[in-house]
DRENNU-868215 format. One line per 10 residues: number of its first residue (from 0); for each residue x, y, z of C-alpha. Coordinates in pm, whole numbers, plus 50000, padded with zeros to 5 digits. Layout:
BEGIN
NUM = X:Y:Z  ...;
//
This chain:
BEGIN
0 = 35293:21769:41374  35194:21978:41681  35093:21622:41860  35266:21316:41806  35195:20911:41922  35438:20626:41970  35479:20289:42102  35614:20310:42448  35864:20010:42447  35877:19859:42826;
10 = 36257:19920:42992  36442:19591:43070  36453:19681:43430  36199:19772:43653  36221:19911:44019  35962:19746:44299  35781:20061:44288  35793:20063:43904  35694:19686:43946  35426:19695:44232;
20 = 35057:19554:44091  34767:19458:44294  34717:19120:44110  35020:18992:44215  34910:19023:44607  34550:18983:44534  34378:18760:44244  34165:18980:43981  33874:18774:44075  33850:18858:44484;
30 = 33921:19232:44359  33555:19226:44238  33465:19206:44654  33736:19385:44777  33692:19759:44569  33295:19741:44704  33402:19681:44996  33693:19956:45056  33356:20202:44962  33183:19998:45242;
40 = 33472:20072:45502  33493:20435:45405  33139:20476:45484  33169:20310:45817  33459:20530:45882  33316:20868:45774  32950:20812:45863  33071:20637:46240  32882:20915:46470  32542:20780:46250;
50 = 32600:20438:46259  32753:20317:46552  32776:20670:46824  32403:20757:46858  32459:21061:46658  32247:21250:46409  32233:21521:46179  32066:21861:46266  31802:22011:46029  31440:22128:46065;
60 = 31363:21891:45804  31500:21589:45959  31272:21677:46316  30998:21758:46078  31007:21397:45853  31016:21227:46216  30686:21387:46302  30469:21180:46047  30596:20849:46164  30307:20854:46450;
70 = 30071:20888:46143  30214:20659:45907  30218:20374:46179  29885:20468:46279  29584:20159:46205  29357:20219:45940  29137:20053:45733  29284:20204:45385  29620:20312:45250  29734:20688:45395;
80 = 29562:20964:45139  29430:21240:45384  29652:21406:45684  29395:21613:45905  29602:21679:46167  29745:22060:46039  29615:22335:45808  29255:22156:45807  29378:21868:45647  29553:21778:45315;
90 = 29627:21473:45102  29905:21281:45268  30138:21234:44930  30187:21593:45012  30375:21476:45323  30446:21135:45374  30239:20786:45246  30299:20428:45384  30443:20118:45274  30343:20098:44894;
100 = 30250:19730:44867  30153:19808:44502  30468:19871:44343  30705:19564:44334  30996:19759:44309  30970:19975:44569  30895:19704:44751  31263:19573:44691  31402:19863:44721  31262:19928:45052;
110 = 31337:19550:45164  31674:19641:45070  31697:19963:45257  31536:19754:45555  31807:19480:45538  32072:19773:45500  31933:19888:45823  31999:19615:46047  32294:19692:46169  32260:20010:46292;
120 = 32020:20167:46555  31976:20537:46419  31694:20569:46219  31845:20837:46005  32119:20634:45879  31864:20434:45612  31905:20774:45389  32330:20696:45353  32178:20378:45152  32112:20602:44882;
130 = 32447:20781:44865  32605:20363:44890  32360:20298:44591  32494:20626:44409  32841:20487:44497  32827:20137:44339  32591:20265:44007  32888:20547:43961  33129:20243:43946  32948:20056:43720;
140 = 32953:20346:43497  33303:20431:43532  33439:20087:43485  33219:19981:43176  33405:20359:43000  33744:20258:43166  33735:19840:43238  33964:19928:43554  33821:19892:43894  34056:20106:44078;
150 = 33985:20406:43834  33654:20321:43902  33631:20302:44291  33831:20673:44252  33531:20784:44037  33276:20673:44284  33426:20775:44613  33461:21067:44459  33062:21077:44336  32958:20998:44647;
160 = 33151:21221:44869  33125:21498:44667  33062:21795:44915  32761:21944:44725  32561:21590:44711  32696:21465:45063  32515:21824:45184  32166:21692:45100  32203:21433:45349  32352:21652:45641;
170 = 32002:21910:45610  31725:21625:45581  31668:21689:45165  31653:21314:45133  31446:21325:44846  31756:21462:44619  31938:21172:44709  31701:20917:44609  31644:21099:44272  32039:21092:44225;
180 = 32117:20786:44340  32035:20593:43979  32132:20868:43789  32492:20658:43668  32270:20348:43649  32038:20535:43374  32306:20639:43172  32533:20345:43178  32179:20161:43043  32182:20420:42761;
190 = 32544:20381:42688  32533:19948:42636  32218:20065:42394  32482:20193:42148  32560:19835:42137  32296:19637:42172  31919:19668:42280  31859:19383:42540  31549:19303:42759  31784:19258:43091;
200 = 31867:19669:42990  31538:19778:42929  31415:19609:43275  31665:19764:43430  31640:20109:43243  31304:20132:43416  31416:20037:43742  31660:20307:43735  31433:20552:43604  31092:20431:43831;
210 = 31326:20459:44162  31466:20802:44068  31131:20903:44054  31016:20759:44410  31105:21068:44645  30908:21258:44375  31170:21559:44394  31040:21741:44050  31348:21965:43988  31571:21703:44051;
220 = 31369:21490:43824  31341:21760:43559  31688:21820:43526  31749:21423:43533  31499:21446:43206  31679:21724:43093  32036:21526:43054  31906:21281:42909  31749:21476:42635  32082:21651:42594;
230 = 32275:21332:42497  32044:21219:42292  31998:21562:42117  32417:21527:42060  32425:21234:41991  32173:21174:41688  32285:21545:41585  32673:21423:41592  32563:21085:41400  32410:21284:41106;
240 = 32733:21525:41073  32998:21288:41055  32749:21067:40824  32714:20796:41035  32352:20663:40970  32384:20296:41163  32457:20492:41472  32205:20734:41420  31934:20455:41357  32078:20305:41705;
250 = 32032:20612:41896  31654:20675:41791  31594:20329:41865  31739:20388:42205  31587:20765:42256  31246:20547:42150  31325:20286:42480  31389:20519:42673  31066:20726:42623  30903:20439:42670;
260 = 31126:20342:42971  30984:20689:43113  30617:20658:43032  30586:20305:43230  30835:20473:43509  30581:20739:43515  30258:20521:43529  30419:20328:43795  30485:20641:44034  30139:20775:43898;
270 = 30002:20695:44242  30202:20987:44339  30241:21188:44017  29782:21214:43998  29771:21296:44374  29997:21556:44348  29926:21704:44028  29520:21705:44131  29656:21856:44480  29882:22118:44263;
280 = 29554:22352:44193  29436:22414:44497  29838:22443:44706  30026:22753:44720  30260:22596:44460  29970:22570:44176  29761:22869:44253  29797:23239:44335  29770:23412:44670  29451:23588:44712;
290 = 29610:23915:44812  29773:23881:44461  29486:23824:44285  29292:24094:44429  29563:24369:44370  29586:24274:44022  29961:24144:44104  29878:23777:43957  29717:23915:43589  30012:24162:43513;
300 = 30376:24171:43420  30481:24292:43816  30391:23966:43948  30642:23811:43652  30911:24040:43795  30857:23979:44126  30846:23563:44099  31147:23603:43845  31297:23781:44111  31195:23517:44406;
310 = 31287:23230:44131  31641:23328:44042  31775:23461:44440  32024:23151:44465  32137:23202:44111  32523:23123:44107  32776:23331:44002  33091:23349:43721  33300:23437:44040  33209:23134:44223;
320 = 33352:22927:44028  33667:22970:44215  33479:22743:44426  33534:22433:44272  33865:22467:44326  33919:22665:44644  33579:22584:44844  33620:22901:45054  33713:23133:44798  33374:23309:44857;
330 = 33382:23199:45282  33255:22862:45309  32920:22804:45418  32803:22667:45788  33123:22512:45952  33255:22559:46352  33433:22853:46476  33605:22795:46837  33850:23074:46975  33847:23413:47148;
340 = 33554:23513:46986  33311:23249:47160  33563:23229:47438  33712:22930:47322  33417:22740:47277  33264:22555:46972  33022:22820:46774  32838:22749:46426  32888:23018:46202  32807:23055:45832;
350 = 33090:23255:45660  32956:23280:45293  32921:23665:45136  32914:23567:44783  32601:23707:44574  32328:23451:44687  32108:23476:45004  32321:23226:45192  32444:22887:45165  32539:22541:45349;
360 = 32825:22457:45162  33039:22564:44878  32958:22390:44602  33260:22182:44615  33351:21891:44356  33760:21803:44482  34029:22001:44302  34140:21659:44188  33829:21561:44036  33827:21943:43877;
370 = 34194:21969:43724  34149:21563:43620  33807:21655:43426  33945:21970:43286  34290:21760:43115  34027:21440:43048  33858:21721:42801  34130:21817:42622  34325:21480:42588  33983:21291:42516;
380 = 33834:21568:42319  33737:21313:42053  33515:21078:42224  33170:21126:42180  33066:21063:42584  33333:21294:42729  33206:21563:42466  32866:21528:42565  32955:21521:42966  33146:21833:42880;
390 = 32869:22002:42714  32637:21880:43009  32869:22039:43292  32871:22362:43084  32518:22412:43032  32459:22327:43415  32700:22582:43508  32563:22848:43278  32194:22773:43415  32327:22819:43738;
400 = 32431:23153:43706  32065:23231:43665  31984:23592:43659  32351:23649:43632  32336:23553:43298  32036:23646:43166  32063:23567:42761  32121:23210:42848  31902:23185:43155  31592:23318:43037;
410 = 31556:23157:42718  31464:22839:42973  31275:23045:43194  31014:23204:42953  31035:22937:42693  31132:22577:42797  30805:22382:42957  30761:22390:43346  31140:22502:43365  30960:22837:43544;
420 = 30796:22636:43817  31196:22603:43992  31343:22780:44199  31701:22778:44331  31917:22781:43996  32204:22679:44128  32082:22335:44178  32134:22257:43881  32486:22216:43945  32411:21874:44063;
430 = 32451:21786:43679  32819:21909:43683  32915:21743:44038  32774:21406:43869  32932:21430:43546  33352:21577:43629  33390:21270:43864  33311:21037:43510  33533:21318:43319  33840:21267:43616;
440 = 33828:20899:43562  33855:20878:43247  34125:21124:43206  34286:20893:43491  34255:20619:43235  34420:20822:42985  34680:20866:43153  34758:20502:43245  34709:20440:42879  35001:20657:42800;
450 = 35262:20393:42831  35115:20185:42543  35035:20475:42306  35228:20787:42430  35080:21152:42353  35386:21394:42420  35082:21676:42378  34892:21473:42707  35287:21354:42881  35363:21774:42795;
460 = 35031:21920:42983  35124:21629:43291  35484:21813:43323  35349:22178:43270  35071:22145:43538  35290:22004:43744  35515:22264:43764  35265:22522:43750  35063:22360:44045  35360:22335:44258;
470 = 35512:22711:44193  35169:22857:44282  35196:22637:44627  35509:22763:44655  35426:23121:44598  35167:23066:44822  35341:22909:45124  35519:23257:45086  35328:23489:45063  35060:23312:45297;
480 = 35065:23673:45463  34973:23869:45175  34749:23650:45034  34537:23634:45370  34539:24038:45371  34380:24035:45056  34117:23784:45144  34042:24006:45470  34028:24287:45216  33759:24147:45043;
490 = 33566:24027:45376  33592:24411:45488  33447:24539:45128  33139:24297:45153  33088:24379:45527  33064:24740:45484  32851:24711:45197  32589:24552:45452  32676:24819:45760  32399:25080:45634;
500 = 32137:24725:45646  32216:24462:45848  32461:24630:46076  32487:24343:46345  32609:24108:46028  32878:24353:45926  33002:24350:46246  33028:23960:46224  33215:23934:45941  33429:24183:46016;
510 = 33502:23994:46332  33536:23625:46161  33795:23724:45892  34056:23675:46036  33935:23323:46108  33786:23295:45732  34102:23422:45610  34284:23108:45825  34057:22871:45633  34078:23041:45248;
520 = 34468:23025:45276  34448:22677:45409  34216:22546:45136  34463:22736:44892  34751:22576:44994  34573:22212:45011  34459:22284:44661  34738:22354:44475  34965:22093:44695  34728:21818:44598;
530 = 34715:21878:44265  35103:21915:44232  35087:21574:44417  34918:21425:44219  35012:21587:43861  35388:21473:43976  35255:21122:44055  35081:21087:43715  35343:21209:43537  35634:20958:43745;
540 = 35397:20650:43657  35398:20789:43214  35795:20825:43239  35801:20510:43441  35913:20602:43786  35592:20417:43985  35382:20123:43860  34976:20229:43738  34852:20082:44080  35067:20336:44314;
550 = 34952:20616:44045  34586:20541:44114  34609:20482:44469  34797:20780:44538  34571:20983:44391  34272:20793:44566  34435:20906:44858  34494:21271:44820  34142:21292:44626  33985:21137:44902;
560 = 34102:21309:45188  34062:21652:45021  33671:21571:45024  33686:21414:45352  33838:21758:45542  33583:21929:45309  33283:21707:45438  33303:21728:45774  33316:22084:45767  32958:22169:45768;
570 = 32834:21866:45975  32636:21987:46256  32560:21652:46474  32317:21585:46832  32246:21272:47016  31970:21093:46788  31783:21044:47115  31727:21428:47127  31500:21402:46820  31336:21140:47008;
580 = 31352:21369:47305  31230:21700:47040  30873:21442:47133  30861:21388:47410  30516:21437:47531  30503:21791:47717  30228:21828:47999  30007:22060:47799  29946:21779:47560  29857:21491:47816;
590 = 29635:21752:47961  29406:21792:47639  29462:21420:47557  29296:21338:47899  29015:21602:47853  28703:21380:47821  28629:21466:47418  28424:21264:47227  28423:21504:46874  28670:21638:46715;
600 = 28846:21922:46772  29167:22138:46695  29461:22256:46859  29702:22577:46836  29983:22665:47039  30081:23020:47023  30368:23029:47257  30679:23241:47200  30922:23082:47424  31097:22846:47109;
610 = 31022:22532:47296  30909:22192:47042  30588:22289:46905  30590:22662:46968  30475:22913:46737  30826:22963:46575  30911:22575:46592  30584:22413:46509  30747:22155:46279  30420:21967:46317;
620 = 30542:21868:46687  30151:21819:46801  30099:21617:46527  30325:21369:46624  30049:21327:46888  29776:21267:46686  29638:21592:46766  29471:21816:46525  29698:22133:46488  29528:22426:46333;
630 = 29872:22564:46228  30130:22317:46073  30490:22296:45860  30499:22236:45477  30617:22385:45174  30272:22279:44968  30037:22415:45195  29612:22430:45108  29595:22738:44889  29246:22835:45139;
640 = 29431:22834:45413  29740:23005:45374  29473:23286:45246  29321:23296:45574  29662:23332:45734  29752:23613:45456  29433:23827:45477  29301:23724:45842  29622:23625:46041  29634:23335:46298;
650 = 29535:23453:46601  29109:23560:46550  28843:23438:46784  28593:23427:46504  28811:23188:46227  28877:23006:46574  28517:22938:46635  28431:22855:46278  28709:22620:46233  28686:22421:46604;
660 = 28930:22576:46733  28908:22461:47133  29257:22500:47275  29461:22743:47274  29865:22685:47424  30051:23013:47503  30317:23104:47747  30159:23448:47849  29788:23470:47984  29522:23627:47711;
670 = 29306:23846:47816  28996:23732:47510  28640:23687:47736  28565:23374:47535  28906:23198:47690  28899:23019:47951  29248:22905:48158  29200:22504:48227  29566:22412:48315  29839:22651:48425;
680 = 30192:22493:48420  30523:22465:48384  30514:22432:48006  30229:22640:47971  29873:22796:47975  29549:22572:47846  29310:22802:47712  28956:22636:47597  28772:22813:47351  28429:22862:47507;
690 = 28291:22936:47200  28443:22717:46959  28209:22597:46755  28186:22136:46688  28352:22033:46378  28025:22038:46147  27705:22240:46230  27388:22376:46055  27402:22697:45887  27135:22927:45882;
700 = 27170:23098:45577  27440:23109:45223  27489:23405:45026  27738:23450:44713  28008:23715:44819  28375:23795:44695  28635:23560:44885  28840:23892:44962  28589:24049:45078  28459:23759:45285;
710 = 28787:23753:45492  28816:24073:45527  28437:24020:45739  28631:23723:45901  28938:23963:46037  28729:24248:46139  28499:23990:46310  28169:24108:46108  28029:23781:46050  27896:23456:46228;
720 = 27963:23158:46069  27606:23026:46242  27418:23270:46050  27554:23291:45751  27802:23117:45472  27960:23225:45154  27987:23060:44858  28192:23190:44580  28239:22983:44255  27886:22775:44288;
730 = 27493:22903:44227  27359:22995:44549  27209:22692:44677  26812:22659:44816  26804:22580:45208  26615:22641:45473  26675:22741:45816  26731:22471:46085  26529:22471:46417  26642:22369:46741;
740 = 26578:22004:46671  26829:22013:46411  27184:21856:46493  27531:21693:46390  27651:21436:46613  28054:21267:46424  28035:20899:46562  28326:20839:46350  28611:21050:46265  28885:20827:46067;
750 = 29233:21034:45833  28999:20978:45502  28654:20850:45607  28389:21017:45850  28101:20914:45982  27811:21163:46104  27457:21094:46262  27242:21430:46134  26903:21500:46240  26794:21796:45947;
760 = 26436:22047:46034  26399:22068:45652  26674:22137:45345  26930:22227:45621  27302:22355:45542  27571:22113:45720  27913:22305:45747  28244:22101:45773  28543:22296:45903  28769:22042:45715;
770 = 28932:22126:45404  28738:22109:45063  28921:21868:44775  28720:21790:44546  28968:21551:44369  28863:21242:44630  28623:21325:44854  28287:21205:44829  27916:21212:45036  27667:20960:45075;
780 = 27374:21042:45283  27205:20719:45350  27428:20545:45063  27269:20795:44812  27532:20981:44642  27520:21344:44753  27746:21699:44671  28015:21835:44887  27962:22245:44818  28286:22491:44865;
790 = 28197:22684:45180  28398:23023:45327  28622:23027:45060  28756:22629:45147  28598:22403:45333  28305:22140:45349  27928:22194:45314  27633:21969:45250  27281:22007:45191  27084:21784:45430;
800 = 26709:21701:45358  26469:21663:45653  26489:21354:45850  26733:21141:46058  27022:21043:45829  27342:20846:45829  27621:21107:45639  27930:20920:45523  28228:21152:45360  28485:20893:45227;
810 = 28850:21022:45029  28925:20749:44772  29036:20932:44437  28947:20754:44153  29325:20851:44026  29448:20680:44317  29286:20355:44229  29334:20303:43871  29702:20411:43962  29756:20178:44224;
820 = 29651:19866:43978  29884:20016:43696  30148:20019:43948  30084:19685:44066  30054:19523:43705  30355:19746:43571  30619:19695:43834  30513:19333:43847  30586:19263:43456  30903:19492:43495;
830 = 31012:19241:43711  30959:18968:43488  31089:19147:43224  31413:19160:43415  31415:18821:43500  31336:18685:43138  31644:18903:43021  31849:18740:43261  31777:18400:43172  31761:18463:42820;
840 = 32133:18614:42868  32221:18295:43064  32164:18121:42780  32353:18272:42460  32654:18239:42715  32631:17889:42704  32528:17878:42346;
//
């Protein structure tokens, strides 16, 4: 027999090391506080700066999310729905929404978070809550496979510090981490399932599912969704081969809970999932650009290619799956560069030059966790879970490589629902850095298992990889010279294939490699150390040289550091009071705050210089002011607008007027005759718009025209939005022209209700320059129900009849409210679902 098992008889005599248990110095039952707790410390330790030195993380995104706050704490009569201050306005739930009352769990969630967040003063450090929740659900997971709490905090520290989930915290994509963070939780609900179905698991099945759903990150979502049908696909599949119909039955019933788990997760986040998807159709994500509709790009097979092409640029690569192993195999990512080259001083530098555009990190797991995962495969190739996580971490790794591998990649692409709609394929990869952690522990577990029921095949691979691991550090140490000419080698072939291009980059990596060559033989030598380490260790505690608690804690160790060294790497930090600082009010804004407006108007600052709020760093700095930006920062932008920009640009006199545009910021005087200079300082020139025209006017006349055309008229500056408006998709309505008695007069201007006085000649035209949604916004014209028309291809018009009238335009979607009471009702029975369970539990225990 090519594998054999025996019973390991204990020796007579054991050596302190041999003998050394935790037990004996702490009881089994404190244990339960004291593993939590180590995860505690190690957070305090490694997130310090955040918590306790006034530090923060730098990202665009983090300076941008701190620019709604002003908005979200703003009074108002309603929940947040509408955010007028950029791009004309846009639902809020494309941004940022308040405190959702309505949903009972977020509510303790959030109360959680809040508690969580009284001991330190950063505001940033509430997202590390998340990667602490992912923590403790990854060791609830891990210990209900392995019932050992050490193996367990290994498999979590190890989850949670895993370099390419830690990243999404460093750049401000918090969102990912509150998807992730009850990923374990979900699937250790579906594992007790195989068991039995009980009302405590279901509650808490929805929990897990209704919070990974509450930063709304689709893709992360998706592919959440797309694990879970994966084990459930292998599983029932698996049940039916080897005949097993009881199990079978048992996972239906459980793929039936779940879908139903999903459906009331989904109805309790549908406050979010109906304002987004009615929001989808008219964003740049759920509609085509105008330019591409009008060359024909969005009906034929070029605008496939090209979107294929945009979808699949991060698209990992067979190659870089040296990565997991050595993290700068392929350069590293961002990380800090400090000798003769920046004359000694600290420089961020981004050394990657593998195939995609660039990235922040390497998508780095821990060699440990990677060689531990790899032998948990083979030696626990039988059970079902470590079959499916192994299937799991190869499909995400082959879905990763994207357009690399086409055959595989595409079939998704063109075939599997929505799967088109993502970008970034080597995201995915989240689904392999969540599932070799589980794989490492429970080849850990196998491991200490081997004294009872030795496996010479398992004991054989131990000794093998042992000495192969430490040879190739040997080799290594070496031939360190060698091995960092080679890696300079490749550095010099990717740096002259960009000289003909991108010249000044060449040059850079040509003069880094020396310094990326430093950290690849480094990382080498770490690598294959460690894992000779801790093969040796592993192998010690089978032949009984060290007791199971040294094993595991050694290999804590080593695994933990690796990460650690890895982690820091890329972490760019500032004082947290220069993101206050980012907002501080500059003189150009208290300037226009003290101007003495009554209506509305709009802002744009056009200034080159890269100061807060500049043309190149808008990040929605004015907004943070309450003032109305015409420009703005968001990935889901109003499809209308980003036209205009496309077809018309951002700086035209005419779109300014029609869309109440009244100051202008710049840094450099204009020379326009309808501009005219009202502050000159330090921080820069006020320009009012002379002839800007008030937020909503009469219109003289509508005519139907072609939207293309139309802003073509707007760019060349052939039309006056006075005379004349365009409708496109509606019947060209009947109106009259207004006379001079005719006038709009806003006495109230609130984020989703407005209030107009209007004084109409006869069947007058009113034009809004706000955004047009139909999805929400309504008119009343003296409480009669009236019609908002689409006006200049995307914003507001209504037909006024003659008279003195009292105009109300009010956004409540009808989505939103029906959503908000099946939130309310939903989250509140999920609670006493999970409560019931509980109790009900209680009980049989004492029965």
């Amino acid at each position: 027999m090519s594998k054999q098992k025996r019973k390991q008889k204990p020796d007579k005599k054991q050596g302190a090391l041999e003998n050394f248990s935790l037990n004996s110095l702490v009881p089994e039952k404190y244990l339960a506080y004291i593993i939590p707790g180590i995860i505690l410390i190690l957070f305090l330790i490694f997130f310090y700066p955040l918590y306790f030195g006034g530090k923060t993380y730098q990202s665009g995104d983090i300076v941008t999310s701190k620019s709604l706050e002003s908005f979200i704490d703003n009074e108002r009569e309603d929940y947040t729905l509408w955010y007028p201050y950029i791009f004309c306005g846009m639902p809020a739930y494309g941004l940022s929404t308040d405190y959702k009352w309505f949903n009972f769990i977020w509510v303790g969630i959030s109360s959680a978070r809040s508690l969580y967040m009284t001991f330190f003063d950063v505001e940033y450090a509430k997202w590390t809550f998340y990667l602490l929740i992912l923590a403790f659900n990854s060791f609830f997971l891990i210990y209900y496979l392995t019932k050992n709490r050490l193996i367990s905090l290994f498999g979590a520290v190890s989850t949670s510090f895993s370099t390419g989930l830690i990243l999404f915290l460093f750049i401000g994509h918090v969102t990912k981490l509150t998807a992730l963070a009850f990923y374990p939780l979900i699937f250790l609900m579906l594992l007790r399932f195989r068991e039995e179905i009980r009302l405590r698991d279901i509650a808490i099945l929805i929990i897990a599912v209704q919070l990974s759903f509450q930063g709304w990150h689709v893709q992360i979502i998706y592919y959440t969704g797309m694990a879970v049908g994966i084990y459930f696909l292998y599983s029932i599949i698996r049940s039916y081969i080897i005949k097993d119909k009881r199990s079978a039955n048992q996972f239906l019933k459980a793929f039936g809970i779940y879908a139903g788990a999903f459906i009331i997760a989904v109805l309790i986040q549908s406050d979010n999932l109906t304002q987004i998807y009615e929001y989808n159709e008219y964003s740049t994500r759920g509609s085509e650009s105008i330019l591409d509709i009008n060359s024909g790009k969005a009906e034929n097979k070029k605008a496939d290619s090209d979107f294929y092409q945009y979808a699949t640029n991060w698209s990992f690569s067979p190659g870089e799956v040296m990565t997991f192993i050595i993290p700068s195999y392929y350069g590293f990512g961002n990380s800090t560069y400090k000798g003769p080259l920046s004359n000694n001083r600290e420089a961020e530098v981004n050394t990657y030059f593998g195939q995609m555009p660039f990235v922040d990190v390497a998508m780095y797991m821990g060699v440990i966790i990677f060689f531990l995962a790899l032998f948990s495969v083979y030696v626990n190739r039988k059970d079902p879970f470590v079959q499916f996580l192994a299937i799991l971490s190869l499909f995400s790794i082959l879905v990763s490589f994207g357009r690399t591998f086409p055959i595989f990649y595409d079939l998704l692409f063109y075939y599997l629902p929505f799967f088109n709609k993502f970008r970034v394929p080597s995201m995915i990869l989240i689904l392999a850095q969540l599932s070799f952690p589980v794989l490492a522990a429970m080849g850990l577990k196998k491991i200490i298992d081997l004294r009872n029921e030795m496996d010479e095949r398992a004991l054989s691979i131990l000794k093998y990889a042992s000495f192969i691991f430490t040879g190739v550090f040997i080799i290594s140490l070496l031939a360190k010279g060698a091995v960092a000419g080679w890696f300079e080698g490749r550095v010099a072939d990717y740096a002259s294939g960009l000289q003909n291009y991108r010249p000044q980059m060449a040059g850079q990596y040509n003069a880094l490699k020396g310094y990326m060559a430093e950290m690849f033989t480094g990382d080498m030598l770490f690598a294959f150390g460690a894992a000779a380490l801790v093969f040796w260790i592993c192998y010690f505690y089978v032949v009984r040289k060290v007791s199971a608690d040294i094993a595991i804690i050694v290999v804590i160790i080593i695994s933990t550091t690796d990460l650690l060294r890895i982690d820091v790497r890329p972490v760019k930090m500032q004082d947290a009071k220069n993101v206050d600082q980012f907002f501080t009010e500059p003189e150009y804004v208290k300037v226009i705050k003290s101007l003495d407006d009554d209506q509305p108007y709009r802002i744009l600052n056009l200034k080159q210089d890269g100061t807060p709020g500049s043309f190149r760093q808008n990040q929605n700095f004015s907004a943070y002011f309450l003032l109305q930006d015409f420009y703005g920062y968001s990935s889901i932008k109003p499809r209308a607008y980003q036209d205009y920009i496309d077809v018309v640009g951002i700086v035209n006199p005419m779109m300014w007027n029609m869309l109440n545009v009244k100051y202008i910021v710049t840094d450099k005087p204009m020379s326009q005759p309808n501009l005219r200079v009202i502050h000159n300082g330090k921080d820069g020139i006020i320009y009012q718009n002379m002839t800007a025209l008030p937020r909503a006017y009469f219109v003289d006349s509508v005519e139907k025209a072609d939207p293309y055309l139309f802003l073509n008229d707007v760019k060349n500056q052939l039309f006056n939005p006075v005379e004349k408006a365009f409708v496109t998709d509606t019947d060209i309505p009947e109106i009259e022209t207004p006379d001079s008695t005719a006038n709009v007069k806003i006495v109230n201007y609130l984020d989703e209700k407005i209030e107009m006085d209007v004084k109409a000649s006869g069947n007058n035209l009113m034009f809004l320059g706000d955004t047009f949604f139909p999805k929400g916004w309504d008119v009343t014209i003296d409480g009669e129900e009236g019609e908002i028309i689409r006006l200049n291809h995307g914003f507001r018009g209504v037909i006024i009849p003659e008279g003195e009238h009292k105009v109300v335009m009010k956004y409540l979607p009808a989505s939103f409210v029906v959503s908000k009471y099946l939130a309310l009702t939903l989250s509140a029975l999920t609670i006493i679902g999970l409560v019931l369970g509980i109790l009900m539990e209680r009980r049989k225990r004492k029965v």
